[in-house]
N, C-alpha and C positions, 0 to 999 in steps of 0.2 A: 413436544417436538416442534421447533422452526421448520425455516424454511432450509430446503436443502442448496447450496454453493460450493458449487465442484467447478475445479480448474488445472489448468495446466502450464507447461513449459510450451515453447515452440513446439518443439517436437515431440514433444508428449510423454517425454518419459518421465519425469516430474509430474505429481499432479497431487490435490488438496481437495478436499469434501468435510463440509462442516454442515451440520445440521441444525444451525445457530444463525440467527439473524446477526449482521451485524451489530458490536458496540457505539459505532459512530462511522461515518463516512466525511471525508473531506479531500478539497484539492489542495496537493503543497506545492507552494512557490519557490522554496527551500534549493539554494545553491547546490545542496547535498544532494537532495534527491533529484534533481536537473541534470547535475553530472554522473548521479549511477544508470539515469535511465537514457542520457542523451533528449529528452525532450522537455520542453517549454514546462509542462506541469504537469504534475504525478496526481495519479484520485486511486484513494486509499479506502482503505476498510479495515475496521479494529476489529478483533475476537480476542475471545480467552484461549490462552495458548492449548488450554487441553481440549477446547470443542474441534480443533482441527486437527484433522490426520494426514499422514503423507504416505505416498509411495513412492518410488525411484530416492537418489543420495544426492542431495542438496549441497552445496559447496558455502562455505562461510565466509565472509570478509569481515572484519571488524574494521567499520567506516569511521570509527572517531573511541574517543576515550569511552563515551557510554554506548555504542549502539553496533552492533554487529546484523548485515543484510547476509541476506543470502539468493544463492542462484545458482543455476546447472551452468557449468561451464560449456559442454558442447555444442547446443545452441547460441547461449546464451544467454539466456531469459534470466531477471531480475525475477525474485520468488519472492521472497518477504524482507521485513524489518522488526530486529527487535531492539530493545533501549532498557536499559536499569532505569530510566523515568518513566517509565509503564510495567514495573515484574507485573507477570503471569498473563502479557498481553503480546498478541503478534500480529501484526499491521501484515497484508495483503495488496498485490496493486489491483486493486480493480478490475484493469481490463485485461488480466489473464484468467477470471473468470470464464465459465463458458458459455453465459447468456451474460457480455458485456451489457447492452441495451438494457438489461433489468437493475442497474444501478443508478442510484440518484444520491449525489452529494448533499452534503448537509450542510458543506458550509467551505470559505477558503482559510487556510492558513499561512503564514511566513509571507504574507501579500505586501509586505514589503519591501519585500526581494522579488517581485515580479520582475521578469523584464518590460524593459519598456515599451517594445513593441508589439505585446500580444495584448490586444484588448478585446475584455468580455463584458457580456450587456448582461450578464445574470442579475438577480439580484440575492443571492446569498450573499450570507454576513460573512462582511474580508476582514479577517481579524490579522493584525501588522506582523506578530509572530504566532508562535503556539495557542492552540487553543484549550490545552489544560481538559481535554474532554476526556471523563471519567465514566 
């Protein structure tokens, strides 16, 4: 048994508990995920699709040819991502977890596509697009 990570919607009717440490943690700089989320850069978390559970009905969008997000429309919370370039894996944002603070990235991605004006002194590895992490 991992560690336990449970989270939620804004408003809570939505919510995820997996007892699985993350697969990888990173931050994306990604066009895509900037404009689902409205903000500067998204920090993620990978699991295998069946260590996480849900409760409440999640609403789907298929954001491109391979990848369908999903999220509760009433609030509006952003819930997950998944992608045919990861079967059996479903990406998390981070800080709808419920202990955000216990997250630590592992690394950036699409740091390409940063914008220009937000600059970070981290020193995680900025890989230009995808990070292929398996």
């Amino acid at each position: 048994m991992g560690e336990t990570i449970s989270g939620r919607c804004l408003c809570g009717a939505v919510r995820y508990r997996t007892e699985s440490a993350p697969k990888w943690t990173a931050l994306c700089h990604c066009e895509s995920c900037r404009r689902a989320c409205s903000a500067p850069i998204v920090a993620w978390m990978g699991f295998a699709e069946a260590a996480v559970t849900w409760t409440g009905a999640r609403t789907r969008f298929q954001s491109s040819e391979i990848a369908t997000r999903s999220f509760f429309p009433t609030c509006g919370t952003q819930m997950s991502f998944e992608s045919t370039r990861w079967p059996g894996e479903i990406h998390l944002y981070a800080v709808s977890q419920e202990e955000p603070d216990n997250y630590r990235p592992d690394l950036h991605c699409h740091y390409s596509e940063r914008l220009d004006w937000l600059n970070l002194s981290d020193t995680l590895t900025k890989h230009p697009g995808t990070a292929d992490i398996q």
